[in-house]
N, C-alpha and C positions, 0 to 999 in steps of 0.2 A: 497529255497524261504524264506525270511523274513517275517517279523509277519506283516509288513504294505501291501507287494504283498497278501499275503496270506485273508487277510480281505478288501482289498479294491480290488484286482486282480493288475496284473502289466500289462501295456500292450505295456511296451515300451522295453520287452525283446527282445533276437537278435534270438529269436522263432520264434517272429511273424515276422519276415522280411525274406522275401523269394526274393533273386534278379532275382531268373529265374522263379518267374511266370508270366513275361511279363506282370506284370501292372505298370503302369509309373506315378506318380501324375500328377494332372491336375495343370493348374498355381491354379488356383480358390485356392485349399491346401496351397497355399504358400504364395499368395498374393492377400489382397483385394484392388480389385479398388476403393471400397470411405473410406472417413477418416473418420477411428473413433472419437468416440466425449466419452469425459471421462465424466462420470457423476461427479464422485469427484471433480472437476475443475471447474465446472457450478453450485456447490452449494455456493462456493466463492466468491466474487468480484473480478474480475480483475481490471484493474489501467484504463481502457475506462467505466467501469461500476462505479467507486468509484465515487461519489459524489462531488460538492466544499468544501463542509465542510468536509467532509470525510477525504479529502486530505490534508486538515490540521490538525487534527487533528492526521492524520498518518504521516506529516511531522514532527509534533511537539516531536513523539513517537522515531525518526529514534536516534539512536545515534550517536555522533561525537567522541566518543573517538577514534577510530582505523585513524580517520582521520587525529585527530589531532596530534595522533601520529609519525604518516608517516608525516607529512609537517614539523614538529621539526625535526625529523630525517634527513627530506632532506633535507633542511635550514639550519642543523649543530645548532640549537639550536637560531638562530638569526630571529627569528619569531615576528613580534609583538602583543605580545595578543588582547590587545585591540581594533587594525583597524582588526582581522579578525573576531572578537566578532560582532564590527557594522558590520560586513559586513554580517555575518551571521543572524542580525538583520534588514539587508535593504533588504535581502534574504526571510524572511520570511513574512514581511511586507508588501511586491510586491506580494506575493503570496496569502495572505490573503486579501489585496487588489481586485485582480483579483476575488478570492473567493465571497467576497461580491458582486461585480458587476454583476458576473454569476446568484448569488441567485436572488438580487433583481430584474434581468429580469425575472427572473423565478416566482417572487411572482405577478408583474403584470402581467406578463401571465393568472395564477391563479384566477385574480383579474376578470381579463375579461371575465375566465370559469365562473365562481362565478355571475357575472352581466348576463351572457348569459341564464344561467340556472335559475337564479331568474325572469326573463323577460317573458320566456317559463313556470313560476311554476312548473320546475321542483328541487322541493326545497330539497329533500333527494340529490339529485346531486348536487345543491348548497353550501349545507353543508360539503357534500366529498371535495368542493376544495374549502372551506373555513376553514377547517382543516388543507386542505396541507399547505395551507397559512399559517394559524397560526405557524406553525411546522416549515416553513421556517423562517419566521420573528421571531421568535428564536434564530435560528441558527447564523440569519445573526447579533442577537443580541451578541451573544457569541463571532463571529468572530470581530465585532466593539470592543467590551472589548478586546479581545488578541490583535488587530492591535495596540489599544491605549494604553495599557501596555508591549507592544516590546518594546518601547525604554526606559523603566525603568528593564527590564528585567526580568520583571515578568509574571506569565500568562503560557498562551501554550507554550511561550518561555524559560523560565524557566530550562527544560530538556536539551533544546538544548547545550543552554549555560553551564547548570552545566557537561553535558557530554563532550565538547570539552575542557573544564577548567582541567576536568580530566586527559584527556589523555594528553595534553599540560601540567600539570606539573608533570606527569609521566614522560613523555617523557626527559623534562628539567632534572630530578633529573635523570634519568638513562647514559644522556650525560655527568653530572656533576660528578657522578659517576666511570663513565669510564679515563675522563682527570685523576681521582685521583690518577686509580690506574695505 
C-alpha cells in the first residue's frame, strides 16, 4: 500500500470488488436524473446576466488582434485598414447605441418606482430606486462619451482599434517577409 492508501484508506482496490457477490449497481450509482448546477458558474455573470453597459465595456476589452490576423492572412495581405477600422467603429457605435436605449428605458422604469413609492411614503424604497437611477444615468453618461468619441477613435474604442492595428501590421510584416525570402 502507499503512504496516501495508508492515511486516507484506498477504496478503489481490486479487494474490494467482488463480481460473485451477486450485487449489481443500481442506475441511481451511475446516473442522476436532475442536472447539476455548478456553484462556480453562478457566482459569475453569464452573457443573459451581463448588463448594457457591462457589454460594452466587455466589448471594448475583446481583442482583434488574432482577427486581424487571420483576415490579412486570408486576403493575401490586400485588406484595407481603414474601412475595416470604420467598420469596427460603426460596430461598436450600434452597440453602444442599443446600450443606451436599453438603460434609459430602464432609468424611466426607475423613475416611476421612485414617483410610486414617494406617493405611498414609502421613502427608504424611494431612495433604493433613486439610487439605481442615479447609477444608471451614469452609466448611460459613460456610454454617450464613448458613442461620441468612436469616431475620433478614442474612448472605449480605443483598444479595439489599437488591437487589430496590431495584428493587421503583424500580419503585413510577416507576408512581406515571407515574398522576401
Amino acid at each position: 500500500m502507499g503512504i496516501i492508501a495508508r492515511l486516507f484508506g484506498n477504496t478503489n482496490t481490486s479487494s474490494d470488488v467482488n463480481l460473485l457477490d451477486g450485487k449489481v449497481p443500481t442506475k441511481d450509482q451511475f446516473v442522476i436524473d436532475e442536472p447539476l448546477t455548478n456553484p462556480v458558474l453562478t457566482q459569475y455573470p453569464v452573457p443573459s446576466q451581463i448588463g448594457p453597459y457591462e457589454k460594452i465595456v466587455a466589448l471594448s476589452e475583446i481583442s482583434h488582434y488574432d482577427e486581424a490576423v487571420h483576415e490579412v492572412y486570408h486576403s493575401k495581405g490586400l485588406l484595407n485598414l481603414e474601412s475595416k477600422i470604420s467598420g469596427l467603429k460603426l460596430v461598436f457605435k450600434n452597440a453602444t447605441f442599443e446600450s443606451i436605449e436599453v438603460l434609459e428605458d430602464r432609468i424611466l422604469e426607475l423613475e416611476q418606482h421612485e414617483a410610486l413609492c414617494s406617493s405611498h411614503e414609502q421613502f427608504e424604497e424611494a431612495l433604493m430606486w433613486s439610487r439605481k437611477r442615479v447609477n444608471l444615468e451614469r452609466k448611460v453618461t459613460r456610454l454617450k462619451q464613448a458613442y461620441n468619441d468612436a469616431d475620433s477613435g478614442q474612448g472605449m474604442i480605443s483598444e479595439i482599434i489599437e488591437s487589430y492595428k496590431r495584428g493587421y501590421f503583424f500580419a503585413k510584416g510577416q507576408l512581406l517577409n515571407s515574398i522576401e525570402d
